[in-house]
C-alpha positions in Angstrom: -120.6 75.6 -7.9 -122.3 78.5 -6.0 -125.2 80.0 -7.7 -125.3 77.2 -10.7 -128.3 77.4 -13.0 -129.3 74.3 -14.7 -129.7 75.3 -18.4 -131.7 72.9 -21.0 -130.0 73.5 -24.4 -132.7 72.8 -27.4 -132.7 73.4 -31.4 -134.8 72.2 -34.2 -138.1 71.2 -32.8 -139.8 71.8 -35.9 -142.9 72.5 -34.2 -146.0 71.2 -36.2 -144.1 70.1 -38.9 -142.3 67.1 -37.9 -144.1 66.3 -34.4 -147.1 68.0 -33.2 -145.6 69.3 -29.6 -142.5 68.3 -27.5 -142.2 66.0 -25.6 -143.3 65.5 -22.0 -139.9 65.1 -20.9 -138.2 68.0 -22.5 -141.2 69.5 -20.8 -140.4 68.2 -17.2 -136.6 69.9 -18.2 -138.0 73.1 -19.1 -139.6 73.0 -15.6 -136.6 72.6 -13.9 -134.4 74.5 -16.0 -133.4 78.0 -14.8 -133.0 79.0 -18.4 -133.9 77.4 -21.8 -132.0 78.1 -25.0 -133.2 77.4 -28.4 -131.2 77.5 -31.1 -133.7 78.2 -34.1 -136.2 76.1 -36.3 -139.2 76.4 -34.6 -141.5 76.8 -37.7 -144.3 78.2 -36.0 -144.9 81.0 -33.4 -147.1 78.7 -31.0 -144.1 76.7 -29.7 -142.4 80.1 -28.9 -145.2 81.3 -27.3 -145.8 78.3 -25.2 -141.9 78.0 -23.9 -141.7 82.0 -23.4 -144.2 81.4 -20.8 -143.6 78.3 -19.2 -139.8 79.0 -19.1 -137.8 81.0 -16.2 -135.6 82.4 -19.2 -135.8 81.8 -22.5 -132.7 82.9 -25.1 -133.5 82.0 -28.7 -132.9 82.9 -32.3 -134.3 82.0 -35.3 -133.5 79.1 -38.2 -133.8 79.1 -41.6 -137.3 77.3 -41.7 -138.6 80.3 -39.7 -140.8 82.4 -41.5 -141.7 86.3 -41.0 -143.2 86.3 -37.7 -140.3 84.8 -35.7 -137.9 86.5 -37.4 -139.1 89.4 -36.5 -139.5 88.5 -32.7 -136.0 87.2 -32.4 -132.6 87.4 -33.7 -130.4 85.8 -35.7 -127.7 85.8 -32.7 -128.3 85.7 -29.0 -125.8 86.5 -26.8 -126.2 85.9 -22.9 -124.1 86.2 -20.0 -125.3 82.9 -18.0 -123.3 81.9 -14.8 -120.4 84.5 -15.1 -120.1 82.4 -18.6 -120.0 84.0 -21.9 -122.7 82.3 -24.4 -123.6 83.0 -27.8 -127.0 80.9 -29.9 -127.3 80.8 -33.4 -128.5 78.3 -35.4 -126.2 78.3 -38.6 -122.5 77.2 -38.4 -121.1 75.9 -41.7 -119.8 72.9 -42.5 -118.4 70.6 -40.3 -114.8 70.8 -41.9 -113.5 74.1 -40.1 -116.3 74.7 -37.9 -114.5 75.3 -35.2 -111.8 78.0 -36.4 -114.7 80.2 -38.3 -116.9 79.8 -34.6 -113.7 81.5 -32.7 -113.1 83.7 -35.9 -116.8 84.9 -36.0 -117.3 84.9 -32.1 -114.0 85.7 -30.2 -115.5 87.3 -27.4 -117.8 83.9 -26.2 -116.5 81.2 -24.1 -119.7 78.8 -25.3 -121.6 79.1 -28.5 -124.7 76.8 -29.1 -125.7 76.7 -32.7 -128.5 73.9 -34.4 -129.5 73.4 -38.3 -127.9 70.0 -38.6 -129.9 68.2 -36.1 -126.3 66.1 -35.1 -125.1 66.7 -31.6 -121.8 68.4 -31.3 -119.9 68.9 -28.5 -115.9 70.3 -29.0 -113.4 72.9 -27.2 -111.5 75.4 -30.0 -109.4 77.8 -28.9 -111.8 78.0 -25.7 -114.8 78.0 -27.7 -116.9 75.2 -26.4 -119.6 74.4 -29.5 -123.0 72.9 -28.8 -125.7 71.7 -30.8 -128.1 69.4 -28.9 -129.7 68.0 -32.2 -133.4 67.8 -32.0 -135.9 66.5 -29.7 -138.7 66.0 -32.6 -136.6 65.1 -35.7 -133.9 63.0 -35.2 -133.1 62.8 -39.4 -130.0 60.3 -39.6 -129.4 60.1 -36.0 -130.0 56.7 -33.7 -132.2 59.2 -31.7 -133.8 62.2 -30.6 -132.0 64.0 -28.6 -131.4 68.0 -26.2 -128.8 68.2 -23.7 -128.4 70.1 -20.0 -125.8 71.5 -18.7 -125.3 73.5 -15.4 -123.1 77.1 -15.1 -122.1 79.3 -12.6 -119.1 81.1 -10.8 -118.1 81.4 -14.7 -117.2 77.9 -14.9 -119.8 75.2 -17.8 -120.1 71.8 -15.9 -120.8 68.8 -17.6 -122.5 69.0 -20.5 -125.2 66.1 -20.7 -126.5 64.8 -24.4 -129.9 63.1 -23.2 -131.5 60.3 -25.6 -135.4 60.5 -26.5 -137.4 57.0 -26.6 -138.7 57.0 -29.7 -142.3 58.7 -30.7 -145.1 56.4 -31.0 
């Protein structure tokens, strides 16, 4: 791929409430990432702050444990034309049962949607719909581990889609 951008997919940091910052490496990947998106539950503005200025290109939205402030600085859905490939962030889906047909149903005109709230990664093809969550890199609730993923785009072609593993905090 020509003209790829590596994109670092991220949701649910929870940002002071379940871990005081990220962590260094999900740092290092916003560093190297040509653009960052976060799919919502940030909890406080300072993390939004930080990653709007450390990252190349941020697209974001806000969760449900986002108060005033960032909902008013972003929206609910985030749509982005990255790599000639159609993306769409939100953070709420639904239930896992028929998550798939009411993603394609609610967003026909997106070949990738990246959504959060559950904190379980998810990674399925619909209809052409390719759905995303990366889980979270603070708050790994009933998962083995913390967890983000990267990808890279371009030439309107998603290549492989990596779910990377967090060490666990100490």
């Amino acid at each position: 791929m020509s003209g790829r951008l590596r994109v670092l997919l991220l949701a649910d940091t929870h940002v002071p409430g379940r871990a005081r910052e990220l962590p260094a490496r999900v740092w290092d990947e916003v560093d190297r990432a040509d653009v960052v998106v976060h799919a919502g539950d940030w909890v406080e503005p300072a993390l939004l702050d930080e990653l709007g200025s450390r990252a190349r290109r941020l697209v974001a939205v806000h969760g449900n444990n986002d108060g005033a402030e960032l909902r008013r600085r972003l929206p609910e859905v985030a749509r982005a034309d990255l790599g000639g490939v159609r993306w769409g962030v939100v953070h709420e889906t639904g239930a896992r049962a028929g998550r798939e047909r009411r993603a394609r149903a609610a967003y026909p005109d997106l070949d990738v949607l990246v959504f959060g709230h559950s904190h379980i990664p998810w990674d399925t093809t619909a209809e052409g719909l390719r759905l995303l969550n990366p889980g979270s890199p603070t708050d790994r609730r009933r998962q083995p581990f913390c967890t983000y993923m990267t990808c890279e785009v371009g030439d309107g072609v998603l290549g492989k889609v990596v779910l990377h593993r967090l060490p666990p905090r100490r």
